[in-house]
N, C-alpha and C positions, 0 to 999 in steps of 0.2 A: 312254722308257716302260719300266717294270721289271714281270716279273709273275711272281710267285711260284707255283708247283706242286712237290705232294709226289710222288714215287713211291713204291709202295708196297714193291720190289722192295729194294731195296737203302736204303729211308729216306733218300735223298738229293734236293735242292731241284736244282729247273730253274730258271733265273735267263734273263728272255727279253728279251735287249737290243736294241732297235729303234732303226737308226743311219741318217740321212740320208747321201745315198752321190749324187755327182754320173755321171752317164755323156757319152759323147760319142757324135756322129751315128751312129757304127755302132753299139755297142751299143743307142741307143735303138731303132734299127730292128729289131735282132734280140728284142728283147723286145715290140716290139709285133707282130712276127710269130708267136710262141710264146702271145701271148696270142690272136691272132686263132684260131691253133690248137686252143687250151688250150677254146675257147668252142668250135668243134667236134667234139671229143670228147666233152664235155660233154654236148653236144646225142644224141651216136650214144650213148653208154652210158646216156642216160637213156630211150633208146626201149627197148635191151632189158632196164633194170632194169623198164620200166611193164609190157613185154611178158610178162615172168618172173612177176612179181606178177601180173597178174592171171589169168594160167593155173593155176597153183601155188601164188598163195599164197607163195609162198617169194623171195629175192633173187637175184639173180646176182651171186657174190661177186668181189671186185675180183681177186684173184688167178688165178680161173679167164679170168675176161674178157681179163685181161692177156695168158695164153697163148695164147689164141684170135685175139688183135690183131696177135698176133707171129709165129703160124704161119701163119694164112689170111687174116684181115681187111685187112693191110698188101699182099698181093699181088692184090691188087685193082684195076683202073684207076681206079673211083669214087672207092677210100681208100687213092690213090699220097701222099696228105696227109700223111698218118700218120706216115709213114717220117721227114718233118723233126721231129717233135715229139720231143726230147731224153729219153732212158728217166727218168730220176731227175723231171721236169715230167711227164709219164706216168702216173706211178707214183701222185702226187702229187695230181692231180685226180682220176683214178678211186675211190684211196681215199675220198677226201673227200666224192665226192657217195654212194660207197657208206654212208660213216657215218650221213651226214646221209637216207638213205632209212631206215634202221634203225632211227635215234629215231624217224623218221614211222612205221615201221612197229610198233614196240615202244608210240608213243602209241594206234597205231587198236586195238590189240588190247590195253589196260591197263581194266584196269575200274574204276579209279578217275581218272577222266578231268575231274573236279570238281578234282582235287585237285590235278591236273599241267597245267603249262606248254603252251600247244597247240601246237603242232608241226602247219604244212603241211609238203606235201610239197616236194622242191624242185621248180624251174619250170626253163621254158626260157631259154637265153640268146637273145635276138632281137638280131640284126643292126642292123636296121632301127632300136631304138629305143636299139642302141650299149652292148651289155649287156657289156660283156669279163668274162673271167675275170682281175684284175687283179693277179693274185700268181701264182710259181710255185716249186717246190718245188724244193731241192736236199740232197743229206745233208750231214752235217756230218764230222767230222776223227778221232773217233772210229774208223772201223774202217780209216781209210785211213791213217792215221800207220803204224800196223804197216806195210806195204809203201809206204813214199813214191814209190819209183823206178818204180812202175806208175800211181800215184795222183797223179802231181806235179800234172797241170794242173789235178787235178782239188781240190788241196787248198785252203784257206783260210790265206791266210798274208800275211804284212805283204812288201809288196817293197821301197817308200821311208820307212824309221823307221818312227813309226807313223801317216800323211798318208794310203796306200796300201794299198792288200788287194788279195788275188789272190781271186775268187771263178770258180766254175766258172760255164764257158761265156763269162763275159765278160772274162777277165783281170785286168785291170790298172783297179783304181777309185779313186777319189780320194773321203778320207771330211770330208764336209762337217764332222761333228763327231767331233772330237778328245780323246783323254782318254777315251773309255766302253771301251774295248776294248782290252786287254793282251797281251800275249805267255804272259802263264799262262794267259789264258783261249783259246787255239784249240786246245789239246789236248782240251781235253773239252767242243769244239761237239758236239753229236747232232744235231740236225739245222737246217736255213738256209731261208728261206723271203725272194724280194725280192717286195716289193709295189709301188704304186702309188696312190697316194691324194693328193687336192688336189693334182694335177700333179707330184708330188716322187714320186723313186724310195728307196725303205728297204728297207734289210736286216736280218732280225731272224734273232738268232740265239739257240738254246737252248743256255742251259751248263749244265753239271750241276755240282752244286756239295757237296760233304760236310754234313750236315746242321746238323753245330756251328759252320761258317762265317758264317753271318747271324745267330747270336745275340750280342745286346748289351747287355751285363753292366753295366747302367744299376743304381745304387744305389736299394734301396726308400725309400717315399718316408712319410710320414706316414698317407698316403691309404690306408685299406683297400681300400675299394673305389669303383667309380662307376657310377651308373643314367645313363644316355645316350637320348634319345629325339630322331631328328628327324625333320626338318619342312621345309617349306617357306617358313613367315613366318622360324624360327631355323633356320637350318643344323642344328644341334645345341643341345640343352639339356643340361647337366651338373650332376650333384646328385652328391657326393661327400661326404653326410654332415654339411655343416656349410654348405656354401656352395653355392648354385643358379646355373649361370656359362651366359649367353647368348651360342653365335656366330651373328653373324650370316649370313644369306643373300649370298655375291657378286653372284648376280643381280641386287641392286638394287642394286648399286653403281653409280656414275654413269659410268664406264669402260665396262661392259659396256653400260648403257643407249645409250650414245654409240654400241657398236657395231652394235645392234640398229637401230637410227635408221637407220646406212649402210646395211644390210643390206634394209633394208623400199624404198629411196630406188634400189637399185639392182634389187633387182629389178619395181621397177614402173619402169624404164626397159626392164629386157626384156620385158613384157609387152606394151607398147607397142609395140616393136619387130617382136614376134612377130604382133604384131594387123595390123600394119601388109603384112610380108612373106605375112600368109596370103591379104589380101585380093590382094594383087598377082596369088600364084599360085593364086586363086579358089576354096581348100581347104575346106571345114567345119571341122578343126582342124588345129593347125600342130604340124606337125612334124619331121623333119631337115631335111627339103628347107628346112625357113625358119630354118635356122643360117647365120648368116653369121660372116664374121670377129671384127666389133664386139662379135655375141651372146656369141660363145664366149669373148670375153677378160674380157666381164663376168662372165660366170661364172666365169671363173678369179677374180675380185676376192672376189665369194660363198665361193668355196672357202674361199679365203686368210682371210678373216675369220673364216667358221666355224673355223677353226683355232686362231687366235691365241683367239677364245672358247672354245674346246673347253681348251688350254693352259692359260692362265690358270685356268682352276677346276679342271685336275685339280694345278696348283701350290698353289692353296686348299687342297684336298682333303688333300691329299699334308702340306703342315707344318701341318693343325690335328691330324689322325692321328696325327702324330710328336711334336705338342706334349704330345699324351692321352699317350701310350705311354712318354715320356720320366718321366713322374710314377710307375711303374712300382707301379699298385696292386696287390690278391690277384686280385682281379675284375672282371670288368666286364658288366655286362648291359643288351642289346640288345632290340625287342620283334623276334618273325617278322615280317616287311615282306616283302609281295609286291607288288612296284611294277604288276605286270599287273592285280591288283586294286582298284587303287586307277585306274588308268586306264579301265576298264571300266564304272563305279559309274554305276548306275542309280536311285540313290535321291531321291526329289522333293526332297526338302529339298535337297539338292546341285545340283539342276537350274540354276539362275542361273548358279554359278560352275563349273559340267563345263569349257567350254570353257578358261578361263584354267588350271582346275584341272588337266586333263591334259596342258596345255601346259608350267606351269611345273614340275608333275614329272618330266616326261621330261629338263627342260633342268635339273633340280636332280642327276641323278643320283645317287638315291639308293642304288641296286643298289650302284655302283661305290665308292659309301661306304662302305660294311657290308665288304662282300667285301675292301676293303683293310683296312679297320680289325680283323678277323675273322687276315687271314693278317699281320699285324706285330703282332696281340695274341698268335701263336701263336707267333713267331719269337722273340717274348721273354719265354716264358714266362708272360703272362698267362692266367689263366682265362677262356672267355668264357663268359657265360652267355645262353641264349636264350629268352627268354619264351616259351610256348605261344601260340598264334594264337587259341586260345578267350579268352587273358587279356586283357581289355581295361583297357590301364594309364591314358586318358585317362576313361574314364567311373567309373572307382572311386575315390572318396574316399579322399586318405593320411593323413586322420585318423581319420576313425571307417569305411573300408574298407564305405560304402556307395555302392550304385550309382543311378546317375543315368541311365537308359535313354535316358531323353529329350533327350539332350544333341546338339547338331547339330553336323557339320562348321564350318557359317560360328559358332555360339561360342566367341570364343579365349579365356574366362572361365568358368571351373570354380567353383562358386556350390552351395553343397550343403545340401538344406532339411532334413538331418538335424542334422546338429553349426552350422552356419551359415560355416564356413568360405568364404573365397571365395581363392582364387588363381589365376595364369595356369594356362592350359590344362595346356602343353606342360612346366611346373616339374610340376605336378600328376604329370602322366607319369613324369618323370624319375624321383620320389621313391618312385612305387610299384615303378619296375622298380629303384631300388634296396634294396629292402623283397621283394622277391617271394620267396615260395619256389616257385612253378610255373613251373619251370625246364629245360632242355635243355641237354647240353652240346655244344660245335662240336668237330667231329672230321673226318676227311680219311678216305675212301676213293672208291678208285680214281678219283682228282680232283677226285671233287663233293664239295660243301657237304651235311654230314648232319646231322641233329638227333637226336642220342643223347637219350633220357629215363631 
C-alpha cells in the first residue's frame, strides 16, 4: 500500500511503504508486551489530558508530560511499568493521543460545526474487551546515518541481500515481500511504524522522496478534459466530450459476492457458539470469558477474508485511476463528496433503501477514490477541478441546465419536463461536471485536502 503526502517545508513527497514482515517466538512476545504497555500509558496520559481539559480549558502537551514520566512518574512503585516501554514507542503514543485530543479539542470550540467532520474524543483502551494499542513507533535513518557507530542497532538496514532488515528493538526480520524496498530508499526513511492487523505483523516506512521523482511524463492524449461522477450502481461515470464510459461496481461482481456468502456463513457459526458458551457460563452477554480456541480461529478466517476483499478493490481502485490518468487530459472534475453525509441521510424518500444505502457506501469506498485519484492527478500534472457542494450535477439538466428538485435518490433516470430529454442519472452528472464553471481548485496545505475557489 503506497500513500502519497506533500510537505510543505522543502516540497518533497513522503512515499509510505507498508511491507509484511515475518517474526519469530521471541519477538512476537516482545511486541505483544510493548503493546500491552503501549495501552497503559494510553490509558494514564488520557486521565491527565481529561484532568487538564476540564480544569483549564487547555491540553497537556506531550512534551511536557514526556519529562514529567522521565523525572518522577517512572520512579514510582505503581508506574515501575513505565521504565520497560522503549523511549522512541513512548514518544510515539503520547504524541498521537495528544493530536488526536486537539482535533477534538479545535472541533468543540469551531463554530462552524455543520460543516466539519465530528470528531469524538478519544476513549479508553479496556482490557477486558481486548482493546490493544496495535502499532508502535520507531524513527527512521535520517538523523542516525550521520553517526552509524552510536546508532548501529538502532538503524534500518538490509543484513541478508534484500530477504532481511534490521529494524530497531527487534533485529533481524525476514520480509515476507520482496522487491518494495531498495538500498536507495533507507537513507531517507523519517520515520517507521510496525503494526498488527488481521493477525499479520507490517512495517510501514516513510521515505521522503524529491518532488520531480513521481512525475510521469505520459504523452497528451486527444482528451481535453473529463466530468467523473461516482456512484454506487457505476463505480465511475466518464464523459470526456464525446463519449460517456461506464465502470462498473466490483462489489457486484460474483467473486466478492462469493466472499460475502463465506463471511455471513461464518459468522453465524460464532454466534451460535457464543450463545451456546454464555448459557453454559449463565452470563446475560457474552463476553471474553466465552472465547474459545474454535471462536478465535474463526475469527482469524473473518479477518483473512475481509482482507483479500479489502485488496481486491483497492487493486480495482488503483488501475481504473491509472487507466484515467494514463489518457493524460488538461482537466478533470470531480463533484465535493462527503461520504459522512451521505451516510447520515435522513430524508423519507431514502428511508426503504438507508440500510443497504449506508452499507454499500461504506463498502464502495468512495473517500479513498477521490483522495487517490486527487493526488496521481496531481503527481502528473493534471488540473483537478472541484464542484461546489451547492452544485447539484444530478438534478440540473445538461441540455437546457434546468432543475428538477423533485428528483429522488432511488431514480436512476434523469426525465426533464422542460426540453424532454431523458438520460441515465449518473451520464447526466458526468456531463454537467464536465460543463461546469462553479468550480474549486485541489491544492495541498499542511497535508489536508483544500478547496481553493
Amino acid at each position: 500500500m503506497h500513500n502519497y503526502t506533500l510537505l510543505d517545508k522543502n516540497n518533497s513527497f513522503i512515499l509510505t511503504k507498508k511491507i509484511c514482515i515475518s517474526l519469530n517466538y521471541e519477538q512476537i512476545q516482545f511486541c505483544n508486551k510493548q503493546f500491552e504497555l503501549s495501552r497503559a500509558l494510553w490509558n494514564l496520559y488520557k486521565e491527565y489530558l481529561d484532568k487538564r481539559f476540564k480544569e483549564t480549558g487547555k491540553l497537556y502537551h506531550w512534551m511536557e508530560f514526556g519529562v514529567y514520566l522521565n523525572n518522577e512518574l517512572r520512579e514510582l512503585p505503581e508506574y515501575s511499568y513505565l521504565k520497560d516501554i522503549k523511549q522512541f514507542i513512548r514518544n510515539g503514543i503520547i504524541k498521537t493521543l495528544y493530536t488526536r485530543y486537539k482535533m477534538y479539542k479545535d472541533y468543540i470550540f469551531s463554530k462552524d460545526k455543520k460543516t466539519k467532520r465530528k470528531i469524538e474524543v478519544p476513549k479508553f483502551k479496556s482490557k477486558k474487551k481486548n482493546e490493544l494499542i496495535n502499532y508502535y513507533y520507531f524513527q527512521g535513518n535520517q538523523d542516525k546515518v550521520k553517526n552509524p557507530d552510536r546508532y548501529n542497532l538502532l538503524l534500518i538496514r538490509f543484513t541478508k541481500s534484500n530477504t532481511h532488515i534490521n529494524l530497531p528493538y527487534l533485529k533481524e526480520v525476514e520480509l515476507k515481500e520482496i522487491g518494495y524496498l531498495t538500498e536507495e530508499d533507507l537513507p531517507n526513511i523519517v520515520e517507521s511504524t510496525l503494526t498488527y492487523e488481521n493477525y499479520k505483523f507490517y512495517v510501514n516506512l516513510n521515505i521522503k522522496y524529491p518532488k520531480d521523482y513521481f512525475i510521469n511524463k505520459y504523452p497528451r492524449s486527444g482528451i481535453y478534459g473529463m466530468g467523473i461522477d461516482v456512484g454506487i450502481k457505476n463505480y465511475m461515470t466518464i464523459y470526456d466530450g464525446n463519449v460517456i464510459t461506464n465502470i462498473p461496481n466490483i462489489n457486484k461482481s460474483k467473486k466478492i459476492k462469493r466472499l460475502f456468502d463465506r463471511i455471513s456463513k461464518i459468522q453465524q457459526g460464532i454466534s451460535n457458539r457464543l450463545e451456546i458458551h454464555k448459557q453454559e457460563l449463565g452470563l446475560k452477554y457474552p463476553d471474553y470469558r466465552c472465547f474459545s480456541n474454535n471462536i478465535t480461529k474463526l475469527y482469524q478466517k473473518v479477518s483473512k477474508i475481509w482482507l483479500k476483499i479489502r485488496n481486491i478493490r483497492n487493486d480495482y481502485m488503483k488501475k481504473m485511476v491509472n487507466k484515467i490518468v494514463r489518457t493524460k487530459p488538461f482537466y478533470i472534475t470531480v463533484e465535493k463528496l462527503v461520504v459522512s453525509d451521505i451516510l447520515e441521510t435522513k430524508n423519507e424518500d431514502t428511508k426503504p433503501y438507508k440500510k443497504n444505502l449506508n452499507k454499500w457506501t461504506a463498502y464502495t469506498g468512495l473517500g479513498n477514490l477521490l483522495s487517490y485519484l486527487k493526488w496521481k492527478c496531481y503527481i502528473n500534472g493534471i488540473e483537478v477541478r472541484v464542484a461546489y457542494k451547492e452544485f447539484k450535477s444530478s438534478k440540473e439538466c445538461s441540455n437546457c441546465h434546468k432543475k428538477n428538485d423533485n428528483l429522488k435518490l432511488s431514480d436512476r433516470t434523469f426525465h426533464c419536463k422542460n426540453c424532454g430529454i431523458t438520460l441515465d442519472r449518473d451520464a447526466n452528472a458526468a456531463i454537467n461536471l464536465f460543463y461546469t464553471d462553479k468550480y474549486g481548485f485541489y491544492t495541498t496545505k499542511e497535508n489536508q485536502d483544500v478547496i481553493i475557489r
